[in-house]
N, C-alpha and C positions, 0 to 999 in steps of 0.2 A: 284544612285543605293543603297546605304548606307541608305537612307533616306527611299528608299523603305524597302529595306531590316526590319531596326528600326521598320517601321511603319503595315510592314506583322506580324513581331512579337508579337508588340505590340496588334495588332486584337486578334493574334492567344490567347495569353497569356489571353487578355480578355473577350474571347467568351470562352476558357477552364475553367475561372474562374466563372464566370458566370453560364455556366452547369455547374461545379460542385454546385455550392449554390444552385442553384435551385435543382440538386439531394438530396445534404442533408437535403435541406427542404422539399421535399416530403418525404422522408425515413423516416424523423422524424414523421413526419404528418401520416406516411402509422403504423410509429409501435403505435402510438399514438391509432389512430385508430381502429387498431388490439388488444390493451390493451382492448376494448368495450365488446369487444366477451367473456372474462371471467368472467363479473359480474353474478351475481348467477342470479339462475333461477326467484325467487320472484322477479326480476327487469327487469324480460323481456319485460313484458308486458306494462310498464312504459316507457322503453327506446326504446320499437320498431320502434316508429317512427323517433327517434334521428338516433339508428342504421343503417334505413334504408336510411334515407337522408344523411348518411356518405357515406356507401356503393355503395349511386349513384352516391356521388361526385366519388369515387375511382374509380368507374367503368369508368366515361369519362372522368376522368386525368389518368388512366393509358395509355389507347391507343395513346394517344395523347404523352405520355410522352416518350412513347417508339418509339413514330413516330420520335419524338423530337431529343429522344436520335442519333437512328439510320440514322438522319440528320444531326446531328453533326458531330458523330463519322466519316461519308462520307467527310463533310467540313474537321475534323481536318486531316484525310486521305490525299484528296487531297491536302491542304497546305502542309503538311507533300512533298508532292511529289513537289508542285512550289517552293517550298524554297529549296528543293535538288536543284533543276532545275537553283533558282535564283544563286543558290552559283556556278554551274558551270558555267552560265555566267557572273556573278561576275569575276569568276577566269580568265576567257576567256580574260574582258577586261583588267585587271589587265596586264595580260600577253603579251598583244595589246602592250600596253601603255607602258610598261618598256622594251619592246623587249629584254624580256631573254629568251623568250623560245619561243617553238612551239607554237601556238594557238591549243586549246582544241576543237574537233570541236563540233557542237551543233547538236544533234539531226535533222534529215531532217523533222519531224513534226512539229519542238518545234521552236520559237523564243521569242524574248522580246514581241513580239505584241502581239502575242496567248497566253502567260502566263497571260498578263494583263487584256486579255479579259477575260480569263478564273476565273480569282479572281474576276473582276468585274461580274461577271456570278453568282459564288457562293453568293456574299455580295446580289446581288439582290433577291439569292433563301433563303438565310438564313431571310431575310427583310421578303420575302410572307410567309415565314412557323411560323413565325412568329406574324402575324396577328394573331387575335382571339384569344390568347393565353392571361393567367391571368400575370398579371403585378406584377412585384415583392410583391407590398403592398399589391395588392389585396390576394396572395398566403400570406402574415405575417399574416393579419385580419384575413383569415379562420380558420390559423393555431391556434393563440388566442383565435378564437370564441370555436375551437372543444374542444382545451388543457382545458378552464374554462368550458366547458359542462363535461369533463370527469373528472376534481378534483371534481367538484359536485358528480358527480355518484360514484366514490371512497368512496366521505365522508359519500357517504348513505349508499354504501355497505358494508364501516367499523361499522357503525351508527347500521343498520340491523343485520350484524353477530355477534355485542355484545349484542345488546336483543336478538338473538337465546340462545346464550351460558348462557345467565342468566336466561331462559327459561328453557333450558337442567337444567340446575341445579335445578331448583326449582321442577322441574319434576322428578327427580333421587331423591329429600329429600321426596318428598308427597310419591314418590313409597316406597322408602324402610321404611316407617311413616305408608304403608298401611298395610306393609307385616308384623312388628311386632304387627300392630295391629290386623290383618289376625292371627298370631299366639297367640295373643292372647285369642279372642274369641276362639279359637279351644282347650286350655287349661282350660280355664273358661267351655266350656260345656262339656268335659272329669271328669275335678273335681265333676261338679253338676250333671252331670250323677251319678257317683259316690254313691254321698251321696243321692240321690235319691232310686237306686237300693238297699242301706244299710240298707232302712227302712224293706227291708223284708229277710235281710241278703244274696243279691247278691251281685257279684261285677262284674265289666264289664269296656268296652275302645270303644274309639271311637275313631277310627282311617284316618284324614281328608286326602287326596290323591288332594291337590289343583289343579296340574297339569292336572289330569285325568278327575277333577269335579267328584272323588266320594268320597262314605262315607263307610266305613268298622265298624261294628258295633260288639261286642262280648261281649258276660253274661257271666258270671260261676254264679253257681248254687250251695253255700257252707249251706245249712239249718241243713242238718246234723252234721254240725262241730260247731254251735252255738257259733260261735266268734271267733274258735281257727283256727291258721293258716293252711291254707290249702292247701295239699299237691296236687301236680298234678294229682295221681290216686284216693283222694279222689274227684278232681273236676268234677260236673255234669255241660253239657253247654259248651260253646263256642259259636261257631257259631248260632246264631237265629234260623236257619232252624233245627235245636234240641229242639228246644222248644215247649211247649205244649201252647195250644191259649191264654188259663191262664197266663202264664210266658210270652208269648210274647206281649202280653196285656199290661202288670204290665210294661216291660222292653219299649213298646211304649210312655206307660204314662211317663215313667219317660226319654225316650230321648225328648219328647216336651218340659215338664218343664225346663229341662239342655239347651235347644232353644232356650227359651223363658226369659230367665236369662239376655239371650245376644240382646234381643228386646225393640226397646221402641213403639211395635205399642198398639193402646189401648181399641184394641178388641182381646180378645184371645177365641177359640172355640177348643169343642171335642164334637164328635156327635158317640154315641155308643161305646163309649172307654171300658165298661163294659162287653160285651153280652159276652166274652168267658172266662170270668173269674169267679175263685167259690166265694164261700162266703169272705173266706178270706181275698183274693187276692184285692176283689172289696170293704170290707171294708177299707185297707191299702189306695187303691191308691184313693176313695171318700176322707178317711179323709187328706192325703194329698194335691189332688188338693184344699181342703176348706181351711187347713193351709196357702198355698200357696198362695191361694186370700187373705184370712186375712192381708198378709203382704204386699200385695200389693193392696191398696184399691183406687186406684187412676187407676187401671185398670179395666174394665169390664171381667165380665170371665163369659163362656155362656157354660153351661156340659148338654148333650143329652142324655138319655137312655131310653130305654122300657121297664124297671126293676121299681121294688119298691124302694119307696126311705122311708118306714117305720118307718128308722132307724135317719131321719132327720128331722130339724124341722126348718120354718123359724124364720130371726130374724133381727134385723137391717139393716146387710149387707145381706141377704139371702133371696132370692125371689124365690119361687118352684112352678114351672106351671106345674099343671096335666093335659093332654090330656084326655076328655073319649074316651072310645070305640065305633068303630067306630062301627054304624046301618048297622045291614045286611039291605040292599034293599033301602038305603037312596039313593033320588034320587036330593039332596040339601044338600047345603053345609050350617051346622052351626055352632054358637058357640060352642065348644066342650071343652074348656077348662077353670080348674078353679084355682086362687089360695088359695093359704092353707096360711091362717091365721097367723098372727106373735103371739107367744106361750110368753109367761112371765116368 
């Protein structure tokens, strides 16, 4: 009986030990697994099929595991209850045998034989549940195979999120590289405004609203004050919509120019920049826009009007195409245009 007793135990102890390892090798395996699910989203697509084929391992080792479990847990139950059992007929013979006491009596269901039968019962249900079940090695291998698939994917997804960050960063220097260069263009064509408007003794602001995508634009109108500083009830202007065609003309020409300061395209164009301006107005900003080209001769510059140009004369840089007047009743199109001669 001792021998049995030793050798129930020793089952018991080895089949408790055993599910356990086998729990904590899935657990580990199960958190391993579970680790899968937080790689970023850029490696989903990459890892879907790894993920999925984890997922299906899990799904047919959990049922089974837990078939498992709660076949054991039944075994180590009812051991639990044969080795109560052995111990009081243990006691029973003991007590037989040394005649000091009463005999313990046994259960009228229960004997030595039905106890035996019944462990041999369990050994043979634990054997078939058994079956079909992955073998210690085979459960280490997988475990190995997923653990080196998942240090892989760590090391990409450490790999990946320091090119994002070095990304982020070089994106955060180009933006705020854009911005003071944004503010600066918008200083540069405020100034050249400026001194644009000065030629006919204006002065004015140009006010950029980046956020909004507009542009705020304002003249004063100091001609009367001839240089001297100007007071706020002496100033004529502000707002454009105060302006007369002439002045808003003048203040047109010269916000392109203060534009175009800040461009390197190398066609620049005005088509009728003149017609509401008087004489003045349209000699100032003529001879400007020709200064302007002069300085920049490496640009094309193309100026439209239906005005006389009298007061001009071609020359090197200076090509003047006169349109004639167009034929009442022409009913074809011809050459109509001619130019004018470069002067000495």
């Amino acid at each position: 009986m001792e021998k049995l007793k030793e050798e129930s135990q020793r089952n018991r102890e080895e089949a408790i030990k055993e599910s356990q390892q086998l729990s904590d090798e899935f657990n580990a395996q199960k958190i391993q697994v579970n680790q899968l699910y937080y790689s970023i989203d850029s490696l989903k697509k990459q890892l879907n099929n790894a993920i999925k084929s984890i997922q299906q391992q899990l799904i047919e080792q959990t049922p089974k595991y837990e078939q498992q479990k709660k076949l054991q847990d039944d075994i180590n139950k009812r051991r639990m209850e044969v080795d109560k059992r052995i111990k009081v007929e243990l006691k029973q013979s003991i007590d037989k045998a040394l005649q000091i006491s009463d005999r313990v009596e046994v259960p009228e269901k229960e004997n030595q034989t039905s106890l035996t039968n019944k462990i041999i019962g369990f050994k043979k249900e634990l054997e078939r549940q058994s079956q079909g079940k992955r073998s210690r090695q085979e459960a280490l291998s997988l475990f190995t195979e997923n653990n080196t698939k998942l240090k892989e994917i760590c090391e990409q997804k450490a790999n990946i999120e320091q090119l994002a960050k070095l990304l982020e960063r070089n994106l955060n220097t180009r933006y705020i590289q854009w911005q003071r260069f944004r503010l600066s263009i918008s200083r540069r064509s405020n100034q050249f405004f400026n001194i644009f408007l000065s030629k006919k003794g204006y002065t004015g602001t140009l006010t950029f609203n980046h956020k909004e995508g507009k542009l705020d634009i304002n003249v004063n109108l100091d001609k009367k004050l001839n240089g001297n500083a100007a007071k706020p009830e002496d100033a004529k202007g502000g707002d454009t919509k105060g302006l007369s065609g002439g002045e808003r003309s003048f203040s047109t020409v010269s916000l392109l120019l203060a534009l175009w300061e800040n461009m390197e395209c190398p066609f620049r164009a005005m088509d009728e920049f003149d017609v509401f301006m008087d004489e003045v107005n349209r000699s100032i900003s003529i001879k400007l826009l020709i200064s302007k080209a002069e300085e920049n001769k490496s640009k094309q510059y193309i100026f439209v009007t239906p005005l006389a140009l009298n007061h001009l004369t071609s020359s090197a840089n200076i090509r003047i195409h006169k349109v004639n007047p167009p034929i009442r009743g022409q009913a074809t199109i011809t050459e109509s245009s001619t130019i004018v001669p470069i002067t000495n």
